[in-house]
C-alpha positions, 0 to 999 in steps of 0.5 A, a space after each residue: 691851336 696846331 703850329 703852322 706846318 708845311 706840305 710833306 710829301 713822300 715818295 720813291 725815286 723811280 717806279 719801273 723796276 722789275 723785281 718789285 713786280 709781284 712784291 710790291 705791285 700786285 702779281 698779273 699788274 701790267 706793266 704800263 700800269 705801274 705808275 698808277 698804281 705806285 702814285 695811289 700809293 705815295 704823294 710824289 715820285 721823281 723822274 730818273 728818266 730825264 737823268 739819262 736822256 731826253 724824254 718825249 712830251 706824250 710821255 710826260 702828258 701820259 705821266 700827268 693823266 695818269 696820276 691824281 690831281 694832287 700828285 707831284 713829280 720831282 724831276 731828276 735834272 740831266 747828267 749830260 749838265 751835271 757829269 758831263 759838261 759840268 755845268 759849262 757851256 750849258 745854255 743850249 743843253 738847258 734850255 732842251 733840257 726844260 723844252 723836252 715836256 716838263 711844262 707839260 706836267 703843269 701844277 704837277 711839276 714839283 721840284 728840280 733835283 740837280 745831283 753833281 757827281 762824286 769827283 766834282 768840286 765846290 766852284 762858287 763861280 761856276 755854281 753861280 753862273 748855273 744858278 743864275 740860269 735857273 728857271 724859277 717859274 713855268 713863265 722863266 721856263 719857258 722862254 729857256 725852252 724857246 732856246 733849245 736845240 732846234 733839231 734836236 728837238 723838232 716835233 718834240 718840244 712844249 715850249 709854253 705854259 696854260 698857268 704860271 707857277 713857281 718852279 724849285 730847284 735843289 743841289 745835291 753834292 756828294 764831295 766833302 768840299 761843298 761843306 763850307 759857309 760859302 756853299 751854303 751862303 750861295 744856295 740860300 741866295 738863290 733859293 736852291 735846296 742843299 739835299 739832305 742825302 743818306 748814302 750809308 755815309 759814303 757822300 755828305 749827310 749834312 742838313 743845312 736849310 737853303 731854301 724855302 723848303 727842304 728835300 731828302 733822299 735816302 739812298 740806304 743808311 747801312 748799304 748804299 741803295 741796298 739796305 732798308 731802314 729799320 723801324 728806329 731808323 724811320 722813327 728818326 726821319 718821321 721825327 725830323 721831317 716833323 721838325 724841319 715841317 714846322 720850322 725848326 732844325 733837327 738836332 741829330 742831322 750835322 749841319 755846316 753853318 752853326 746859325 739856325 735859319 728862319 723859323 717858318 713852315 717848310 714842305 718837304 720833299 723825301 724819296 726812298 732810292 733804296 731800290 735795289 732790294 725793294 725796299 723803297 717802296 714798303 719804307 716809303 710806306 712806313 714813313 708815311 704812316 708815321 707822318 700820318 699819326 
């Protein structure tokens, strides 16, 4: 009998970036196809997008249609929260932020990913009282986004939700003081993932499970998002996704708590960030063949 096993998806952070044109999309490919194309290739992309700035509602509707029904897009929270308000007086901005389209993506709105920038602390407080303001489902989601800006967001805004579906969130931290018990204590509480984050070992790499899944991005294990991974190098992420699908805790991958969690299937969500020579999407690729053997 097969072991119970979670959902794997692959993909790349981003897809419109002009020197992958005519290496990794098909020479003469138009530009406004690229996300068709790239979402035949992998099982889920982020959206970087909605990191810099508000994005309007068609937009997200034309992502969704454009994409297979069993697609997934993660989305990449915004920094006007996380870099520049530092997750202080965020209640208005957060509830834009859910308001701009993606409920509009409907099953297709995968996880949340919240990165904090290098210089920002571990504050429980603060962490909690963000936390705590998270939406975790589509409903929840949706009364935030009635809270929004209201001019800001005129004429831009889906405030609503055809189905519920549960909504997740994860953390990725890139100051070495997020390495205590207490961190990861407080993600587990609220069921928020600790990214498994590969930056040529320039931020944390630590693999602790918070959540009832688990999410990994790999930003380059030799040049931060320059380098590609070599076949040995996706060998070990194969091997660990594998691990971390089923339950269990890769061996190779530090983790801040000595205690193991619950053994029980995991999805896990893995992007390739590693775009600036494009090498994103050929490793994302290569992942996948291992994974599909």
């Amino acid at each position: 009998m097969t072991a119970p096993r979670g959902r794997v998806r692959i993909g790349i952070s981003g897809w419109r970036y002009a020197p992958w044109r005519g290496v990794f999309y098909p020479q003469g490919l138009a530009q406004r196809r690229e996300l068709e194309y790239a979402s035949r290739c992998f099982h889920s992309i982020e959206i970087n997008g909605t990191f810099y700035s508000l994005q309007r509602p068609e937009s997200f509707r034309l992502w969704r249609d454009e994409t297979p029904d069993d697609f997934v897009f993660a989305v990449k929270g915004s920094r006007f929260l996380t870099h520049m308000k530092r997750l202080k007086d965020i209640d208005t901005p957060l509830a834009s932020f859910f308001a701009q389209g993606l409920l509009a993506l409907g099953p297709k709105l995968g996880p949340i990913l919240w990165q904090l920038p290098p210089n920002f602390q571990f504050d429980a407080q603060r962490l909690r009282a963000f936390f705590e303001k998270l939406p975790t489902s589509t409903t929840e989601a949706a009364k935030l986004a009635r809270r929004r800006e209201v001019s800001l967001m005129k004429g831009r805004s889906v405030l609503s939700s055809k189905d519920e579906y549960p909504l997740r969130h994860a953390l990725e931290v890139r100051h070495d003081s997020f390495l205590v018990p207490e961190c990861t204590a407080l993600l587990r509480e609220f069921n928020v993932a600790l990214v498994v984050a590969d930056t040529a070992r320039k931020f944390p790499f630590v693999g602790d499970v918070t959540a009832d899944f688990v999410y990994v991005r790999l930003h380059g294990d030799v040049e931060l998002y320059a380098s590609g991974y070599s076949d040995k190098a996706l060998d070990d992420w194969s091997r660990r996704i594998r691990s971390w699908r089923t339950g269990g805790v890769p061996a190779d991958v530090p983790r801040i708590e000595r205690s193991r969690p619950e053994k029980r299937p995991r999805d896990v969500y893995c992007y390739f960030d590693n775009d600036a020579k494009v090498h994103a999407p050929f490793d994302a690729q290569g992942l996948m063949q291992r994974l599909a053997r």
